[in-house]
N, CA and C atoms as an extended XYZ file, in Angstrom:
165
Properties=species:S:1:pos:R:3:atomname:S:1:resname:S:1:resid:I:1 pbc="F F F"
N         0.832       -1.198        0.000 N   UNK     1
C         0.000        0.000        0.000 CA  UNK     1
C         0.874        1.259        0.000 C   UNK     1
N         1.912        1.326        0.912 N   UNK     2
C         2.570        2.421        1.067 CA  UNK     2
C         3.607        2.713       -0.202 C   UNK     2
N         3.720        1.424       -0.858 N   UNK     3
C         4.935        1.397       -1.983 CA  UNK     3
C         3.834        1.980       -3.311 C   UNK     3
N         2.677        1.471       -3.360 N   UNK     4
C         2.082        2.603       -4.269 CA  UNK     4
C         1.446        4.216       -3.948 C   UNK     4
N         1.352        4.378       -3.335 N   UNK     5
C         1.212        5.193       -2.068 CA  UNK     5
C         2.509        6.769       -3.016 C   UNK     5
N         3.689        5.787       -2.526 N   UNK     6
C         4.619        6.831       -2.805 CA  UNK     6
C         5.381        6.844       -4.266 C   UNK     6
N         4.803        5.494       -5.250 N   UNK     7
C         4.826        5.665       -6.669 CA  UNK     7
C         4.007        6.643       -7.403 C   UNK     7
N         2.425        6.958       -7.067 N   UNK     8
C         1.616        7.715       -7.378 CA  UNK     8
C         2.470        9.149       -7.298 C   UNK     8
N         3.126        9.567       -5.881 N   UNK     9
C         3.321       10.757       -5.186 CA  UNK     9
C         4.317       11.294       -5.919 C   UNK     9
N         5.302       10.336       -6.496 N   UNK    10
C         6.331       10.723       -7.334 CA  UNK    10
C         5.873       10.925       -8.450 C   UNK    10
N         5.390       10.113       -9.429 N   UNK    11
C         4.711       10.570      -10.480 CA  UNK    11
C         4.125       11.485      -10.848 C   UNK    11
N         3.233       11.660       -9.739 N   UNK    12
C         2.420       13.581       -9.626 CA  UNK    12
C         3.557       14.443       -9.464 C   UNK    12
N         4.724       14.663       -8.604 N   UNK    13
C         5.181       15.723       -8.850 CA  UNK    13
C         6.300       15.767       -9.697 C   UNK    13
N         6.793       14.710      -10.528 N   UNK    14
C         7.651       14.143      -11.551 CA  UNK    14
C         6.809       14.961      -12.405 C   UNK    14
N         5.373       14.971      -12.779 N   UNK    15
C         4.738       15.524      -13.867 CA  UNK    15
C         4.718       16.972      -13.132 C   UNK    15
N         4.389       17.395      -12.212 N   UNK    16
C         4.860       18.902      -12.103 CA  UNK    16
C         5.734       19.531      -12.297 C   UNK    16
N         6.878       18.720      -12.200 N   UNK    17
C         8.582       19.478      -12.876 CA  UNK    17
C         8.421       19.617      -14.271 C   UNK    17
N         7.953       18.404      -14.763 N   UNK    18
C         8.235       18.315      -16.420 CA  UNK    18
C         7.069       19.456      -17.333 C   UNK    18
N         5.419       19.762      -16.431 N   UNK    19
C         5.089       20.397      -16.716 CA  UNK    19
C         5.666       21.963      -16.647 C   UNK    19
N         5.987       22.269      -15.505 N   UNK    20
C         7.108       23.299      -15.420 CA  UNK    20
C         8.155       23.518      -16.127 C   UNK    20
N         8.545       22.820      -16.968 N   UNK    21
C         9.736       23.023      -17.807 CA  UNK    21
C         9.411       23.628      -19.226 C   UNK    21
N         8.013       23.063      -19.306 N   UNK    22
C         7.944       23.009      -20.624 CA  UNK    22
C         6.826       24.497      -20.732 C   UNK    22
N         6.980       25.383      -19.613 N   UNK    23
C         6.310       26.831      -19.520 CA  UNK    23
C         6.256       27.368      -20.948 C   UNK    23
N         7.093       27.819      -21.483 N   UNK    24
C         7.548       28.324      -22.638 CA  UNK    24
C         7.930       27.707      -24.206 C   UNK    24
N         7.572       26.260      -24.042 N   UNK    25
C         7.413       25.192      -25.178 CA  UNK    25
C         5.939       26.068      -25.835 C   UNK    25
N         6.405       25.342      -26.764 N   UNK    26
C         4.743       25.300      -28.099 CA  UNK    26
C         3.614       25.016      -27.151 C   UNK    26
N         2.796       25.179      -27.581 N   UNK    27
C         1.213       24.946      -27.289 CA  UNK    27
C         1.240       23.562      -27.444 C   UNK    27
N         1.540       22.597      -28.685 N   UNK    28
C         0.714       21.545      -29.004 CA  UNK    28
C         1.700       20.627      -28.181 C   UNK    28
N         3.047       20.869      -28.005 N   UNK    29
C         4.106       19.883      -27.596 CA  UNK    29
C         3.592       20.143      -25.872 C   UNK    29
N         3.241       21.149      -25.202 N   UNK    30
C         2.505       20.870      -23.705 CA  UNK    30
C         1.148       20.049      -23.991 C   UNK    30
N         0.348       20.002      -24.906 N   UNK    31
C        -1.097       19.577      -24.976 CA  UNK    31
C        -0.238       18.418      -25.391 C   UNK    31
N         0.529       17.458      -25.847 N   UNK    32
C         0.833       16.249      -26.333 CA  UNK    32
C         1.533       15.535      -24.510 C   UNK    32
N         2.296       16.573      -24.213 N   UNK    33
C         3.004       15.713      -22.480 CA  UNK    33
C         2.354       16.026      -21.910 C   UNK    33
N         1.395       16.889      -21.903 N   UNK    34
C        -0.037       16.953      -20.413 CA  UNK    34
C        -0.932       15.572      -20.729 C   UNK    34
N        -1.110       15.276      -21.967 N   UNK    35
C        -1.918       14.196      -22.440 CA  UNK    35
C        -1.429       12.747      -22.013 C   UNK    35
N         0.031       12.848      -22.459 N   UNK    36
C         1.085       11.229      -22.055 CA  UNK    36
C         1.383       11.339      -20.435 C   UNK    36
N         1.094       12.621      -19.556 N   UNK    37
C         1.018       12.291      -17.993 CA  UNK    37
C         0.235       11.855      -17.754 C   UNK    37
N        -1.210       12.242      -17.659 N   UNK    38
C        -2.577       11.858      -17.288 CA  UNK    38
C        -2.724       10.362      -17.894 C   UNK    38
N        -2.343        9.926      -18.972 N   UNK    39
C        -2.634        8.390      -19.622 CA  UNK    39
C        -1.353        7.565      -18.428 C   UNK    39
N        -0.227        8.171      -18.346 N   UNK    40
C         0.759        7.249      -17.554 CA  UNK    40
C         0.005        7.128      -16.153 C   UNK    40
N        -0.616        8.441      -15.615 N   UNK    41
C        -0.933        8.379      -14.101 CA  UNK    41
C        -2.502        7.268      -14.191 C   UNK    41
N        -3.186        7.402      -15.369 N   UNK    42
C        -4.554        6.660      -15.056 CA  UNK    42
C        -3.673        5.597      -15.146 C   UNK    42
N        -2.431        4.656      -15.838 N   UNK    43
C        -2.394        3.497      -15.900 CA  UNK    43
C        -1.767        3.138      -14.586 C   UNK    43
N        -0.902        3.896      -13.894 N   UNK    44
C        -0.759        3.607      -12.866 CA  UNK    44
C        -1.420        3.001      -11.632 C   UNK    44
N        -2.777        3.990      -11.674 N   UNK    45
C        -3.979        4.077      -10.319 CA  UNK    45
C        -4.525        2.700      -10.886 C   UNK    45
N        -5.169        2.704      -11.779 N   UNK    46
C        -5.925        1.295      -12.528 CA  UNK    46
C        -4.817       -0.092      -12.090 C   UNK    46
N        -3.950        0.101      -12.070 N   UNK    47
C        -2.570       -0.737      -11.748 CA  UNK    47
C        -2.671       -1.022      -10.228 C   UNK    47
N        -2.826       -0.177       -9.881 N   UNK    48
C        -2.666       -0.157       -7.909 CA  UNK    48
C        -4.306       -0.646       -7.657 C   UNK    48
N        -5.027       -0.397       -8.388 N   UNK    49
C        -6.070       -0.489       -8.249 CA  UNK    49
C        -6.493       -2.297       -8.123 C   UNK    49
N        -5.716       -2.779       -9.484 N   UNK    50
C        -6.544       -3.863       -9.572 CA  UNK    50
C        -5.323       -4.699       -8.503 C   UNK    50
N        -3.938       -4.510       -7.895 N   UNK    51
C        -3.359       -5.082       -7.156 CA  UNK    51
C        -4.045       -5.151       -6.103 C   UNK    51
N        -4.608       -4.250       -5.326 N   UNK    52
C        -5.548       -3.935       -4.128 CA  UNK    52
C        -6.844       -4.986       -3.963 C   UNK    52
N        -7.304       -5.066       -5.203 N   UNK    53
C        -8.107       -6.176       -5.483 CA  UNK    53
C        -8.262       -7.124       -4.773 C   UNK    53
N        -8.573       -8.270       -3.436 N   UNK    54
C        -7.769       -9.443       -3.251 CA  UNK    54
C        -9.238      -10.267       -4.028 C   UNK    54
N       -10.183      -10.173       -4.110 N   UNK    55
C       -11.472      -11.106       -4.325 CA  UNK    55
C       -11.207      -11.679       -5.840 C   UNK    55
């Protein structure tokens, strides 16, 4: 629990740096890595999700 716990936690603010970097990038190249965070973070949770599972 705690090991996904603090995979999620990194990931969220792993995507806050990288969103931060890219302040001053193109429009479409932030709308393309805001898009590939949110798909990495849902596969993650769905991941922790179905481990949590025991039934």
């Amino acid at each position: 629990m705690i090991d996904e716990v603090l995979l999620i936690a990194a990931l969220i603010v792993g995507s806050i740096l990288v969103l931060a970097g890219l302040l001053s990038a193109l429009t479409g190249l932030q709308i393309a890595v805001e898009v590939a965070l949110i798909v990495s973070l849902f596969y993650l949770c769905m991941k922790c999700i179905k481990r949590g599972d025991r039934t």
